[in-house]
PDBQT receptor file of N, H, CA, C and O in Angstrom, charges set to zero:
ATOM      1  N   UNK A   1     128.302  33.652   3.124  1.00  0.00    +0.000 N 
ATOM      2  CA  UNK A   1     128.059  32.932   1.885  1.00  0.00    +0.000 C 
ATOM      3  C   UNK A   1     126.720  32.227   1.925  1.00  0.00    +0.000 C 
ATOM      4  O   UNK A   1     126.210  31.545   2.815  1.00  0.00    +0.000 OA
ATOM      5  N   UNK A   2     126.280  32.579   0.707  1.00  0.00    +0.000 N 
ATOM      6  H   UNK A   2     126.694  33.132  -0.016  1.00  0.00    +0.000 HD
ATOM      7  CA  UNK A   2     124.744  31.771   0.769  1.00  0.00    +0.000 C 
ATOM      8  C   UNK A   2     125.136  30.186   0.782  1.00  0.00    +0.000 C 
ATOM      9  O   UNK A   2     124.295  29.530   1.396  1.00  0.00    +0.000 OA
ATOM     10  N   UNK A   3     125.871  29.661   0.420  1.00  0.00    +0.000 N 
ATOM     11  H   UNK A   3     126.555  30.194  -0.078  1.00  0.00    +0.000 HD
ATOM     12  CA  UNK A   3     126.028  28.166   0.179  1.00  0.00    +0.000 C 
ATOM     13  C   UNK A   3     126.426  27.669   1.694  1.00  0.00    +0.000 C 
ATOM     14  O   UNK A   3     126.600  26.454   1.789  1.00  0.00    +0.000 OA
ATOM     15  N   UNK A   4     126.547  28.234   2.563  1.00  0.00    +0.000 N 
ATOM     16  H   UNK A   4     126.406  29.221   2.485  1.00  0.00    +0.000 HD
ATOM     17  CA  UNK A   4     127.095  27.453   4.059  1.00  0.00    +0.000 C 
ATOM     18  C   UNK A   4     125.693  26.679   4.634  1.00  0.00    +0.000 C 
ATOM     19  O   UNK A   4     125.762  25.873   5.561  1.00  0.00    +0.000 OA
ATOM     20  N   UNK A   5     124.527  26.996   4.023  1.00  0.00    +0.000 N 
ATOM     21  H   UNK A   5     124.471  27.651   3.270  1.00  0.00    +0.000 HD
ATOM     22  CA  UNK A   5     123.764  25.896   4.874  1.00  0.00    +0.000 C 
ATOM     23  C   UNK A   5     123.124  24.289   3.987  1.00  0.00    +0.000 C 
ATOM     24  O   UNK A   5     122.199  23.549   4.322  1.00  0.00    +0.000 OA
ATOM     25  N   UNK A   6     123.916  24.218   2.981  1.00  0.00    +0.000 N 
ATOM     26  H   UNK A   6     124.667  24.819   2.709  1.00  0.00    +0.000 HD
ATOM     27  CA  UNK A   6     123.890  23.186   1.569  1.00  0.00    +0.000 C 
ATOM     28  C   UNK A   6     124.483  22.107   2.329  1.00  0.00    +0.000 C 
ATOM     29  O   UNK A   6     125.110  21.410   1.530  1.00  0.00    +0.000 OA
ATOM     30  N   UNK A   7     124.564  21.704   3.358  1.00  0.00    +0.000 N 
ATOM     31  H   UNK A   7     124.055  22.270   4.007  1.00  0.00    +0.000 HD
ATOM     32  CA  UNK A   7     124.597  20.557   4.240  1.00  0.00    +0.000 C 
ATOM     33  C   UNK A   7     125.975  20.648   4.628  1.00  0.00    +0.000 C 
ATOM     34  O   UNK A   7     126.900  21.341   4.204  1.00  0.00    +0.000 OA
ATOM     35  N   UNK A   8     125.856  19.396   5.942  1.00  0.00    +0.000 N 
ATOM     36  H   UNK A   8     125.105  18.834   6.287  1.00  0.00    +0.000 HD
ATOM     37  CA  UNK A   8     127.027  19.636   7.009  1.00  0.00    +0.000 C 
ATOM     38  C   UNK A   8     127.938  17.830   6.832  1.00  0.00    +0.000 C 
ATOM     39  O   UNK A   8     127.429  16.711   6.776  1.00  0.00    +0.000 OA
ATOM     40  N   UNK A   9     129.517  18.289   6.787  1.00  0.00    +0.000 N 
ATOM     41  H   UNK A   9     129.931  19.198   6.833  1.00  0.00    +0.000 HD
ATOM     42  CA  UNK A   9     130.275  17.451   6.445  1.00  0.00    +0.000 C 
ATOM     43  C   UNK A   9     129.656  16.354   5.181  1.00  0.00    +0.000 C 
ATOM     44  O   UNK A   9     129.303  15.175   5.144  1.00  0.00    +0.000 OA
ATOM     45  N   UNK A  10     129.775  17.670   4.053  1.00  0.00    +0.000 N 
ATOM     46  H   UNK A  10     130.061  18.628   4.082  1.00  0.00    +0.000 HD
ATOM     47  CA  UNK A  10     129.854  17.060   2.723  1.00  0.00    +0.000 C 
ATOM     48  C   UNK A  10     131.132  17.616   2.114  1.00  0.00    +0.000 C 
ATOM     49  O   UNK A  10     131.920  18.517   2.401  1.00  0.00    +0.000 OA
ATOM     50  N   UNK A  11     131.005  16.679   1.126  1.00  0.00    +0.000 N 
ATOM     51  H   UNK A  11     130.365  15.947   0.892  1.00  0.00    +0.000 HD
ATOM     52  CA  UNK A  11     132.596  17.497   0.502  1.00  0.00    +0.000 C 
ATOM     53  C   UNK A  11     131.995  18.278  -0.629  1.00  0.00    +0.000 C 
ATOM     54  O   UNK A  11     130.929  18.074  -1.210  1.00  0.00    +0.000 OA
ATOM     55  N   UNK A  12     133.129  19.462  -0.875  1.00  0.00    +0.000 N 
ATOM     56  H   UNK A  12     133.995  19.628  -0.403  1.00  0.00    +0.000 HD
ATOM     57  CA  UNK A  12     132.555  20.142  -1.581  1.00  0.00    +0.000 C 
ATOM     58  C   UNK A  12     133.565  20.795  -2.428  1.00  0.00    +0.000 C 
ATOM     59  O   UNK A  12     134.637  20.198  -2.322  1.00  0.00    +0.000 OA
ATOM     60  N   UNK A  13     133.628  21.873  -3.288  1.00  0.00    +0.000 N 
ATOM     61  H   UNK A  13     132.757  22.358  -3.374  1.00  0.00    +0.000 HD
ATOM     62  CA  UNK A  13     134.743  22.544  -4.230  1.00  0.00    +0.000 C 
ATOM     63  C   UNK A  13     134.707  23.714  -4.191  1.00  0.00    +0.000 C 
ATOM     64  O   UNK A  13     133.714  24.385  -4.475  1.00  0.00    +0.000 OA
ATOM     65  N   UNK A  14     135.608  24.074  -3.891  1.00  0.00    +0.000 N 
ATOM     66  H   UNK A  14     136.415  23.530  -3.660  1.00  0.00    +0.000 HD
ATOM     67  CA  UNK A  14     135.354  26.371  -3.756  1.00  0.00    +0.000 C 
ATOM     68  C   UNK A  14     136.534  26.602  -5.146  1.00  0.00    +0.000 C 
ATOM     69  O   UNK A  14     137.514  25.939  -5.486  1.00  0.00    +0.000 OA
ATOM     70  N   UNK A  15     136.026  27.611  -5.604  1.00  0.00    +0.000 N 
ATOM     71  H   UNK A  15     135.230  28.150  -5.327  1.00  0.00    +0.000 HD
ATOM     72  CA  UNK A  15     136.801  27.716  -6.873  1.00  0.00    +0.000 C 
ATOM     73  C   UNK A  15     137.063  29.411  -6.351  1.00  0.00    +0.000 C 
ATOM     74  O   UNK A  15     135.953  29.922  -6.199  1.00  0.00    +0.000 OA
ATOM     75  N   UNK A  16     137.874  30.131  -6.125  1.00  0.00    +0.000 N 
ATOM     76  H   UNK A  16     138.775  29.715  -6.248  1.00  0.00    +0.000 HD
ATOM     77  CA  UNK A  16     138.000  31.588  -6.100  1.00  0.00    +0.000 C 
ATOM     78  C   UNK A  16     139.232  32.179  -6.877  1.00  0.00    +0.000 C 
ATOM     79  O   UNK A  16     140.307  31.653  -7.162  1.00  0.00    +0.000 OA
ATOM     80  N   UNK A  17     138.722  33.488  -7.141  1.00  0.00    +0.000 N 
ATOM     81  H   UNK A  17     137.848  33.916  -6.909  1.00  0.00    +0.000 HD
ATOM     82  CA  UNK A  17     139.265  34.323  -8.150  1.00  0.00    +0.000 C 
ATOM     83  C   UNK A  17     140.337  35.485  -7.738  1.00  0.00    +0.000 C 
ATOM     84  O   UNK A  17     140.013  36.352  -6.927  1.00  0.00    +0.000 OA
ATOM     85  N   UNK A  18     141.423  35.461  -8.243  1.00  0.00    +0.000 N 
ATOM     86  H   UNK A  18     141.686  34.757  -8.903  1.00  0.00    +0.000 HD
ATOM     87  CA  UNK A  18     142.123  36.852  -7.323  1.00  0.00    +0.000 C 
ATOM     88  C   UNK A  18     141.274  38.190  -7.408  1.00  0.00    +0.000 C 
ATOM     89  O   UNK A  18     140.399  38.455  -8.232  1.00  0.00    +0.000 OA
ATOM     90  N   UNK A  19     141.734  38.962  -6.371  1.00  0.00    +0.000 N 
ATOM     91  H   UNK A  19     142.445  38.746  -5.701  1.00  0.00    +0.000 HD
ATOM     92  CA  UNK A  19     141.204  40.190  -6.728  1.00  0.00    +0.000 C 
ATOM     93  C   UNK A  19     140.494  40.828  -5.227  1.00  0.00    +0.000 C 
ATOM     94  O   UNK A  19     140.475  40.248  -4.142  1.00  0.00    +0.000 OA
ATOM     95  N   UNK A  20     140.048  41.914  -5.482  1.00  0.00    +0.000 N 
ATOM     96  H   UNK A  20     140.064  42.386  -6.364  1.00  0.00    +0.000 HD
ATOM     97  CA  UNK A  20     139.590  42.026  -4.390  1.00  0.00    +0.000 C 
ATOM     98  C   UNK A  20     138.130  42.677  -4.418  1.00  0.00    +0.000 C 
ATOM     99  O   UNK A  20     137.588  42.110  -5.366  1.00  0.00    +0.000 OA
ATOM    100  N   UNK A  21     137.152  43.640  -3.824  1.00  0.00    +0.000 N 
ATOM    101  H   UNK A  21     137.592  44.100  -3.053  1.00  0.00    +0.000 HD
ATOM    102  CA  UNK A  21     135.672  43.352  -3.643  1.00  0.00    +0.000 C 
ATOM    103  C   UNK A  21     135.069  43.569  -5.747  1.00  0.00    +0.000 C 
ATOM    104  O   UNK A  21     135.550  44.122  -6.736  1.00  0.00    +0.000 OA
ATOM    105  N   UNK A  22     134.282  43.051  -5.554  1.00  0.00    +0.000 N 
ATOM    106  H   UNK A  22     133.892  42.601  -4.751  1.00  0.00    +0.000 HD
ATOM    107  CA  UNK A  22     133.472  42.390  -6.719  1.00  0.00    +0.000 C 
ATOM    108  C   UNK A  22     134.368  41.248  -7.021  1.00  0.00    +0.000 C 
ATOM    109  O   UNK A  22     134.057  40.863  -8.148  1.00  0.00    +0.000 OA
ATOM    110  N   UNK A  23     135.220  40.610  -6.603  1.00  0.00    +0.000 N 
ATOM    111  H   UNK A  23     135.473  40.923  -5.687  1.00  0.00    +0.000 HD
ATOM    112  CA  UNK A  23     135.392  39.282  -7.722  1.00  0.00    +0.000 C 
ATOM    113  C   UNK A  23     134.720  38.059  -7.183  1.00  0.00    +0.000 C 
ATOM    114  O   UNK A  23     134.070  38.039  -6.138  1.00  0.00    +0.000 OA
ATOM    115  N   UNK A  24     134.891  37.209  -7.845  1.00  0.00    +0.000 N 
ATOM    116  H   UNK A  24     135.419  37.225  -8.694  1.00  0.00    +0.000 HD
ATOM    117  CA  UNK A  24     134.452  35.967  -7.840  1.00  0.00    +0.000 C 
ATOM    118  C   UNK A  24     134.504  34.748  -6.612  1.00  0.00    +0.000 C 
ATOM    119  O   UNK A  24     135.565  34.822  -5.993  1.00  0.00    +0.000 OA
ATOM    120  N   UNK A  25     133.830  33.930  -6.251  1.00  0.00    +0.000 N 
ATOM    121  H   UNK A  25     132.968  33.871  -6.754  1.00  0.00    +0.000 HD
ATOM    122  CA  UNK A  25     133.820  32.651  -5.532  1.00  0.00    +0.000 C 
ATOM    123  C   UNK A  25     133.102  31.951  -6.007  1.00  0.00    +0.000 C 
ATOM    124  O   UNK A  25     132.020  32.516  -6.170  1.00  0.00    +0.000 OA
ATOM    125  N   UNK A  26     133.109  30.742  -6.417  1.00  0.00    +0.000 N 
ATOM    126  H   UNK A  26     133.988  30.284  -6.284  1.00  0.00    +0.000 HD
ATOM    127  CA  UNK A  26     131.864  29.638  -6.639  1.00  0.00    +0.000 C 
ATOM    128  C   UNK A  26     132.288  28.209  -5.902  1.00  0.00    +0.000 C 
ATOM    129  O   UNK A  26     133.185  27.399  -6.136  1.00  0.00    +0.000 OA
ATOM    130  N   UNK A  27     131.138  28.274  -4.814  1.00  0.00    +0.000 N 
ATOM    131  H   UNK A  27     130.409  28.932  -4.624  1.00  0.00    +0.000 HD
ATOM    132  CA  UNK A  27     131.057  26.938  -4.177  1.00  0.00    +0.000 C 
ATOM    133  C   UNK A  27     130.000  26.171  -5.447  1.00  0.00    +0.000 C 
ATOM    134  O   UNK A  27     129.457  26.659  -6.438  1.00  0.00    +0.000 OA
ATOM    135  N   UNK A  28     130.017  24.587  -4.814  1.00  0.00    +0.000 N 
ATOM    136  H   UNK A  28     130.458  24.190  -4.009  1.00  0.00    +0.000 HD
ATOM    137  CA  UNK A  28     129.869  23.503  -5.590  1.00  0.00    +0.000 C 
ATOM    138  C   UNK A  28     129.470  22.518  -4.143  1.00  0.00    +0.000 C 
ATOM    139  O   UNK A  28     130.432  22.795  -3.426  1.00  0.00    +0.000 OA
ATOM    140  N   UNK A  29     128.794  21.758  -3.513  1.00  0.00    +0.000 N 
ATOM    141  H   UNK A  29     128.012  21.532  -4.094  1.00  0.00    +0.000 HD
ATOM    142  CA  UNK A  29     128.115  21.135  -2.575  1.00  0.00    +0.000 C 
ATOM    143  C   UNK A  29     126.544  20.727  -2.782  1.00  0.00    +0.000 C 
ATOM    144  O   UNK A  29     125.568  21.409  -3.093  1.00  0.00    +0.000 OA
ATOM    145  N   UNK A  30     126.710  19.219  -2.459  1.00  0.00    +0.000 N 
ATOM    146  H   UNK A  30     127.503  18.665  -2.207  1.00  0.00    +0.000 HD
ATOM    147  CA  UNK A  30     125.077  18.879  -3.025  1.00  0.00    +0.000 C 
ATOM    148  C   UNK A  30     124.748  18.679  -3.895  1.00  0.00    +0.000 C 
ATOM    149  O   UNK A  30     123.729  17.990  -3.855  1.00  0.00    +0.000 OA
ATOM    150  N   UNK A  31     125.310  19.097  -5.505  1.00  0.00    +0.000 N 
ATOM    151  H   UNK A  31     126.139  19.657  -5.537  1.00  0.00    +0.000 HD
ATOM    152  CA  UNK A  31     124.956  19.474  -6.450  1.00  0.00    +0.000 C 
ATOM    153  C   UNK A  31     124.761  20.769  -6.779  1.00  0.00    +0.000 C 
ATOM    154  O   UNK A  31     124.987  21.160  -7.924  1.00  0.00    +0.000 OA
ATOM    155  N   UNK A  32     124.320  21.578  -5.819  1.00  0.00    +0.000 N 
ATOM    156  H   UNK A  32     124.136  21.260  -4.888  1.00  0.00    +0.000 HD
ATOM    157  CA  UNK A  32     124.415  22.763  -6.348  1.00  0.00    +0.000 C 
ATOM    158  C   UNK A  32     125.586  23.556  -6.292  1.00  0.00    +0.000 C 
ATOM    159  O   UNK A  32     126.669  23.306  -5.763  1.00  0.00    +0.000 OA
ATOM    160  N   UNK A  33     124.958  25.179  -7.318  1.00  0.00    +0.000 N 
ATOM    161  H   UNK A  33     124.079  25.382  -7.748  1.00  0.00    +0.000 HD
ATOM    162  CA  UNK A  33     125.974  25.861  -7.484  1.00  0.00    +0.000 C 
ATOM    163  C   UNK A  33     126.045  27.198  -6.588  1.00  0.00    +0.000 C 
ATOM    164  O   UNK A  33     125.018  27.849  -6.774  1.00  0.00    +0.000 OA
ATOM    165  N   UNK A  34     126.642  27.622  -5.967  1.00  0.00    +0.000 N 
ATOM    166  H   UNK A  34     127.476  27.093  -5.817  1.00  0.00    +0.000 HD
ATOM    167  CA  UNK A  34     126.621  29.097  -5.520  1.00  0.00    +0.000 C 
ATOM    168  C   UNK A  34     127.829  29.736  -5.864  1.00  0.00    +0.000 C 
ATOM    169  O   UNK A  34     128.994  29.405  -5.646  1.00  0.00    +0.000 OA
ATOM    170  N   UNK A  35     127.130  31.142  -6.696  1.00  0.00    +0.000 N 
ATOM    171  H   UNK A  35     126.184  31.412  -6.874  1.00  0.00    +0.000 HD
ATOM    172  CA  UNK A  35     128.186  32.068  -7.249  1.00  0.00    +0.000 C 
ATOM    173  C   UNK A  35     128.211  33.646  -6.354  1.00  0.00    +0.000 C 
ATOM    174  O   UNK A  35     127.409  34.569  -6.502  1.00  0.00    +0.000 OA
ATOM    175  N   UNK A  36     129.306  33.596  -5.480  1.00  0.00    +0.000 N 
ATOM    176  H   UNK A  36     129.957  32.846  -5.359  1.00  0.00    +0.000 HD
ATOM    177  CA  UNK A  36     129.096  34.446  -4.689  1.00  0.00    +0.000 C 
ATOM    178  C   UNK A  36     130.114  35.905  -5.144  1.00  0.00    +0.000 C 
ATOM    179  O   UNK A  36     130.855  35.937  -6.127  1.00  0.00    +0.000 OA
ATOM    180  N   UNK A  37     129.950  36.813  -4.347  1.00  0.00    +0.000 N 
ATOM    181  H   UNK A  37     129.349  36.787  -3.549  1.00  0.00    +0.000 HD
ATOM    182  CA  UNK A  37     131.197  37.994  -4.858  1.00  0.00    +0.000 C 
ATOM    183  C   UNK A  37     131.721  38.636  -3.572  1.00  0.00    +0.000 C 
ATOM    184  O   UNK A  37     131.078  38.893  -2.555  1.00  0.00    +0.000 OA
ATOM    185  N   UNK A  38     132.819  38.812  -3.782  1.00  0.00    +0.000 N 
ATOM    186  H   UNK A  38     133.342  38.603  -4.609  1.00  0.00    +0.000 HD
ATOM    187  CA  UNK A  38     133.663  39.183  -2.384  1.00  0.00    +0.000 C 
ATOM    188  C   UNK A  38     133.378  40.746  -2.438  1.00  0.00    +0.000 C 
ATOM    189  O   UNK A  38     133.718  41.514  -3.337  1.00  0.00    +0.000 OA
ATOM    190  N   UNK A  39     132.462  41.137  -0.916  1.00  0.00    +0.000 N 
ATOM    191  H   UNK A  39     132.185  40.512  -0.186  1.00  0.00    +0.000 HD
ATOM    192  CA  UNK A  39     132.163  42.342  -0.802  1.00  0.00    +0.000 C 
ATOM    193  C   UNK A  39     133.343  43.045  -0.233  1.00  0.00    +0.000 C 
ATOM    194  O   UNK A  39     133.650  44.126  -0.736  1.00  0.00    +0.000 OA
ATOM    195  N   UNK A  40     133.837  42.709   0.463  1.00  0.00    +0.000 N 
ATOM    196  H   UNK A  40     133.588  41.831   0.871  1.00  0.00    +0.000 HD
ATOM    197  CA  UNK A  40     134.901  43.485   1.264  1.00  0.00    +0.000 C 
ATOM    198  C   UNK A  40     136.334  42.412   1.712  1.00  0.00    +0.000 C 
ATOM    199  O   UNK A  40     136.266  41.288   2.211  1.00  0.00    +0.000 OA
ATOM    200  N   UNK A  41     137.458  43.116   1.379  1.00  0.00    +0.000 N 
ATOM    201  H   UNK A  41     137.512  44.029   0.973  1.00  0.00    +0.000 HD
ATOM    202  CA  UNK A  41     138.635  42.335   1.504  1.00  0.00    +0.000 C 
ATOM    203  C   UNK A  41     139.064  41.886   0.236  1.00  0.00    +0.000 C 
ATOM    204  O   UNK A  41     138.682  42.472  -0.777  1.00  0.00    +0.000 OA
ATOM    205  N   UNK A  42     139.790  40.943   0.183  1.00  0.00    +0.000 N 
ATOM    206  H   UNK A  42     140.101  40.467   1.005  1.00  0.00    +0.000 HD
ATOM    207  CA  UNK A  42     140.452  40.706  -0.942  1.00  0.00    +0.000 C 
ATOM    208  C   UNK A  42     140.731  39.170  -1.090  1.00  0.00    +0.000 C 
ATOM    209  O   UNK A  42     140.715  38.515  -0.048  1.00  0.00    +0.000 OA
ATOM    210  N   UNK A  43     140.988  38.520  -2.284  1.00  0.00    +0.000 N 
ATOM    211  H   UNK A  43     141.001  39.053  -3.130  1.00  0.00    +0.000 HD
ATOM    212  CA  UNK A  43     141.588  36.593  -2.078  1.00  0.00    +0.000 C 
ATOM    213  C   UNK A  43     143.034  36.878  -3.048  1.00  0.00    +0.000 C 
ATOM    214  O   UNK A  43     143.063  37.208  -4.233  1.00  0.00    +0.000 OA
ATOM    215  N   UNK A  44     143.900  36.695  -2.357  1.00  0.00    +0.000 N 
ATOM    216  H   UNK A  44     143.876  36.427  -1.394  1.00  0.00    +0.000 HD
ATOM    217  CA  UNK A  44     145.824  36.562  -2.981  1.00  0.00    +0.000 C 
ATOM    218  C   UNK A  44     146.019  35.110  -3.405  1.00  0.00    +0.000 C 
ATOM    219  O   UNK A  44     145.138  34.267  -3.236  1.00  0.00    +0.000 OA
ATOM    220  N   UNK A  45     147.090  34.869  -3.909  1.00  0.00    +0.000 N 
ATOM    221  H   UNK A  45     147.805  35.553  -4.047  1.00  0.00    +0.000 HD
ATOM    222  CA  UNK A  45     147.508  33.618  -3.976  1.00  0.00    +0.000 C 
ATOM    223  C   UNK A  45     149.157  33.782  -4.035  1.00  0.00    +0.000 C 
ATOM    224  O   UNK A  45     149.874  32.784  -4.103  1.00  0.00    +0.000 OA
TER     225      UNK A  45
């Protein structure tokens, strides 16, 4: 994930999407935003 070096022991918000490669993740840390996409594997709930 591009957002893992947006600083160390901050709090932060991961928002993820079911599905599996192309869907969604968006971290939130710092202020910024990173909108990432799941290349391989899958997120269940």
């Amino acid at each position: 994930m591009t957002g893992l070096g947006a600083g160390k022991d901050l709090p932060f918000t991961l928002i993820a999407y079911r599905g599996g490669p192309g869907t969604r993740v968006v971290l939130r840390v710092s202020g910024l935003v990173f909108n990432e996409i799941v290349l391989e594997g899958g997120i269940s709930f």
